[in-house]
C-alpha positions as CSV (number, residue, x, y, z in Angstrom):
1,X,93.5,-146.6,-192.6
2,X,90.0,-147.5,-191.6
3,X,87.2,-146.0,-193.5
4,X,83.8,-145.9,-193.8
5,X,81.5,-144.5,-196.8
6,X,78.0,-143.9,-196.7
7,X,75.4,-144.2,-199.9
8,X,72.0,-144.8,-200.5
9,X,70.3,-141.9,-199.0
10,X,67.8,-138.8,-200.7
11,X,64.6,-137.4,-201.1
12,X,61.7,-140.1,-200.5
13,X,57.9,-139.6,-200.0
14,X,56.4,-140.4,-196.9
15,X,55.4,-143.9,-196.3
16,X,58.5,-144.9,-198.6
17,X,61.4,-147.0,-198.3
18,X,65.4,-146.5,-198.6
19,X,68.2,-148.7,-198.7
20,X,71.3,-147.4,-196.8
21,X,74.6,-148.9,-197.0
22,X,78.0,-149.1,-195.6
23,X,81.2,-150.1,-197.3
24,X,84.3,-150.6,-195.0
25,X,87.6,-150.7,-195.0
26,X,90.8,-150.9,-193.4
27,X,90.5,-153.0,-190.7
28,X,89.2,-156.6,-189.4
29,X,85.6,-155.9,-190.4
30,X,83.9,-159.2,-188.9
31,X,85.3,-158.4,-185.5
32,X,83.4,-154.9,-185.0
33,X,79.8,-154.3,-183.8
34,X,78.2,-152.3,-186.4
35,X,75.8,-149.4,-185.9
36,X,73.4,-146.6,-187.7
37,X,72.9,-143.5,-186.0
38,X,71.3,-140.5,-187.1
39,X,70.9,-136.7,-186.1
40,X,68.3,-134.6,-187.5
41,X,68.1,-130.9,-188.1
42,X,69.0,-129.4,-184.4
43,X,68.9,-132.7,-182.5
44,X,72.1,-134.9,-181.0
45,X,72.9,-137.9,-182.9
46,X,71.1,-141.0,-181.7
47,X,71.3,-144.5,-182.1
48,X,69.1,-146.5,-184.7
49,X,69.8,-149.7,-185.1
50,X,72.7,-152.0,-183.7
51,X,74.0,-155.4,-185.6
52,X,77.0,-157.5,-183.2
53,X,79.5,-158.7,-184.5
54,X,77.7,-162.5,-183.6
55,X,74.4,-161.2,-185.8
56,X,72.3,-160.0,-182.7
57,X,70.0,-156.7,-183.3
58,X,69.1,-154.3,-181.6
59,X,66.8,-151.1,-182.5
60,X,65.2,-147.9,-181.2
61,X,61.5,-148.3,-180.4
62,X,60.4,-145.2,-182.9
63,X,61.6,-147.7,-185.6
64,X,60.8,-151.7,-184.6
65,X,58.9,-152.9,-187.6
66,X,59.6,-150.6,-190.1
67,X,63.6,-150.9,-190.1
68,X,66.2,-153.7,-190.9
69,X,69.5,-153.6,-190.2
70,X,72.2,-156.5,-191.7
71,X,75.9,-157.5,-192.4
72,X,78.0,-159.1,-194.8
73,X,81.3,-159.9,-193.6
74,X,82.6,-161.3,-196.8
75,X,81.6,-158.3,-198.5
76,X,82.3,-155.8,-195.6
77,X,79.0,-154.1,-195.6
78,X,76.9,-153.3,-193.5
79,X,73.0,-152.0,-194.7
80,X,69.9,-150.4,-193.0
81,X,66.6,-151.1,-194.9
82,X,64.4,-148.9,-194.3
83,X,60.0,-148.9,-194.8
84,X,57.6,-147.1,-193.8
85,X,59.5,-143.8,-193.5
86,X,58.2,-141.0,-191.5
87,X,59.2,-136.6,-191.9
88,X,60.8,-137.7,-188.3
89,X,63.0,-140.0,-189.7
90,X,64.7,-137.3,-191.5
91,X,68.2,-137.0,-190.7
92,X,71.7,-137.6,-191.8
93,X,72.6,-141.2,-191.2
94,X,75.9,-142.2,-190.1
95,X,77.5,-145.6,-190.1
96,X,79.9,-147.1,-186.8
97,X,82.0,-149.5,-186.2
98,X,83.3,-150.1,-182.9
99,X,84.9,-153.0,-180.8
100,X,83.5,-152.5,-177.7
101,X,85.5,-151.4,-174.4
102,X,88.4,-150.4,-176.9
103,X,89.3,-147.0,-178.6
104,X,88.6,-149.0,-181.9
105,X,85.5,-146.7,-182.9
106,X,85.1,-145.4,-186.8
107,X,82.4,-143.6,-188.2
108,X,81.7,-142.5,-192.1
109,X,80.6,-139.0,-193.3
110,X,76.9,-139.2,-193.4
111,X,74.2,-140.0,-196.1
112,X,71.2,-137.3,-196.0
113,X,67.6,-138.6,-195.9
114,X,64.7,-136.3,-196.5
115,X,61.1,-137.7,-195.7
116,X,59.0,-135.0,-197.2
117,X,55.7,-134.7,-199.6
C-alpha cells in the first residue's frame, strides 16, 4: 500500500528556514514525479515546487530563490528546503507522487507551517 508521511514542519519566525520531508513507501518510488503543494487558511491547494522523476525542477514564482526542492531515490525521500520564509507561506504542506497521465497519484497527510512573529 503506498504511503506518504510528512515531517519537518512548525512554528518559525519570519525570515527563517524549515526543512520539510517526505518518506515513501509502497510503490516504485524512482519512477514518480514528486511534488509539494500547499493550502493555506481558506485558500485551494497550490503547487510549490515540482522534482521529475529525471531531476528537473520546477517552482512557483512567489518562491524562486528562497526554496529548494530534492530527491533521494535510494532512500525514497523527497525534501523541500525552505529560506527566507514569509506569514504567506503559511500553510499545510502536502507531499505528491504521481506518474503522470496515469491514476498513479498519492498524497501524504500534511505537515503544518506557521510563519509568524
Amino acid at each position: 500500500q503506498a504511503q506518504l508521511v510528512e515531517s519537518g514542519g512548525g512554528l518559525v519566525q519570519p525570515g527563517g528556514s524549515l526543512r520539510l520531508s517526505c518518506a515513501a513507501s509502497g510503490f516504485d518510488f524512482s519512477e514518480y514525479d514528486l511534488a509539494w503543494y500547499r493550502q493555506g487558511p481558506g485558500k485551494p491547494r497550490e503547487l510549490v515546487a515540482r522534482i521529475s522523476k529525471s531531476g528537473n525542477t520546477e517552482y512557483r514564482d512567489s518562491v524562486k530563490g528562497r526554496f529548494t526542492i530534492s530527491r533521494d531515490n535510494l532512500k525514497r525521500t523527497v525534501s523541500l528546503q525552505t529560506n527566507s520564509l514569509k506569514p504567506e507561506d503559511t500553510a499545510a504542506y502536502y507531499c505528491n507522487a504521481k506518474v503522470p497521465l496515469t491514476l498513479y497519484d498519492f498524497w501524504g497527510q500534511g505537515t503544518q507551517v506557521t510563519v509568524s512573529s
